[in-house]
C-alpha positions in Angstrom: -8.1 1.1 -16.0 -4.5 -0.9 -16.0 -5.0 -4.6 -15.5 -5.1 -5.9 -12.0 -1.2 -6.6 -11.1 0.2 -10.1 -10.2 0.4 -10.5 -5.7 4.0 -10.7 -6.5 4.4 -7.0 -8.1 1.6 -5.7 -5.6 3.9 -7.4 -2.8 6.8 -5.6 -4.2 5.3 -2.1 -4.7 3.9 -2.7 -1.1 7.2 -3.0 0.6 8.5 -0.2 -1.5 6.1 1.6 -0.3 6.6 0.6 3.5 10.2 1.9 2.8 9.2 5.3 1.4 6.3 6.3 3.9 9.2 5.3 6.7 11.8 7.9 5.3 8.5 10.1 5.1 7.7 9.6 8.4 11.2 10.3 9.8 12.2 13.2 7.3 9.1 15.1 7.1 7.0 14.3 10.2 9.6 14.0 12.6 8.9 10.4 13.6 5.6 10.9 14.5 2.9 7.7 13.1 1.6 9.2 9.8 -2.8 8.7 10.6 -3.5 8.9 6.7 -0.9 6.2 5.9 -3.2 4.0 4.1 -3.9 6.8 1.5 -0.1 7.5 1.0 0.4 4.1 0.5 -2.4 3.8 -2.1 -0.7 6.8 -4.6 2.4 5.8 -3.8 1.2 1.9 -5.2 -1.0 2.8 -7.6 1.8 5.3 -9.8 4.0 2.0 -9.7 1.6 0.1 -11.1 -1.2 1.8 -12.5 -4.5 2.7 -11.4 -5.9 -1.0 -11.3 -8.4 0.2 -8.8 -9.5 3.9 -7.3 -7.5 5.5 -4.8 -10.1 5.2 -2.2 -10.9 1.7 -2.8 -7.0 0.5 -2.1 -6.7 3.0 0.7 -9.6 0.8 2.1 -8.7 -2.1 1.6 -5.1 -1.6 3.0 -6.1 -0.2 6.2 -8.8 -3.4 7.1 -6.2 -5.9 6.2 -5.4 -7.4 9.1 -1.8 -7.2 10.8 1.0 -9.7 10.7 4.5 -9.6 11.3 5.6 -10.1 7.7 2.5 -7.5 6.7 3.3 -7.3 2.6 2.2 -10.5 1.4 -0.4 -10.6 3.8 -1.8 -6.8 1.8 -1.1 -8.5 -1.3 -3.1 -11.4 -0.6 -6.0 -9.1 0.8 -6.0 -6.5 -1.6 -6.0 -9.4 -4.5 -8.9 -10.9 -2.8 -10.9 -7.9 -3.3 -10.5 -6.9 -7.1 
């Protein structure tokens, strides 16, 4: 198990990740709303940084933070809450 990442690096891989699923979404889905985003963004943050948690676990926590405009810190904040 990696070490549990600093909200700054989790914030970073998050909007990197935001950025990725959107070219996913338009490239390879056709624009449609991608239901198992959560779990996408959970590999696509956990091979940034290592696997600080399980899959499941993040994929969990992502999808009951709740939604802001400004959405990546508020993850962070919620995800670092919960390790």
């Amino acid at each position: 198990m990696s070490p549990k990442p600093a909200a700054e690096d989790l914030e970073s891989a998050l909007r990197a990740a935001g950025q990725a699923h959107h070219d996913y979404e338009h490239n390879f889905l056709n624009g449609e709303p991608d239901k198992q985003w959560a779990g996408w963004y959970a590999a696509y943050v956990l091979g940034r940084l290592g696997d600080f948690t399980s899959p499941t676990s993040l994929a969990g926590w992502l999808a009951e933070a709740p939604s802001e405009d400004d959405w990546a810190p508020a993850e962070s904040r919620h995800v670092t809450q919960r390790l």
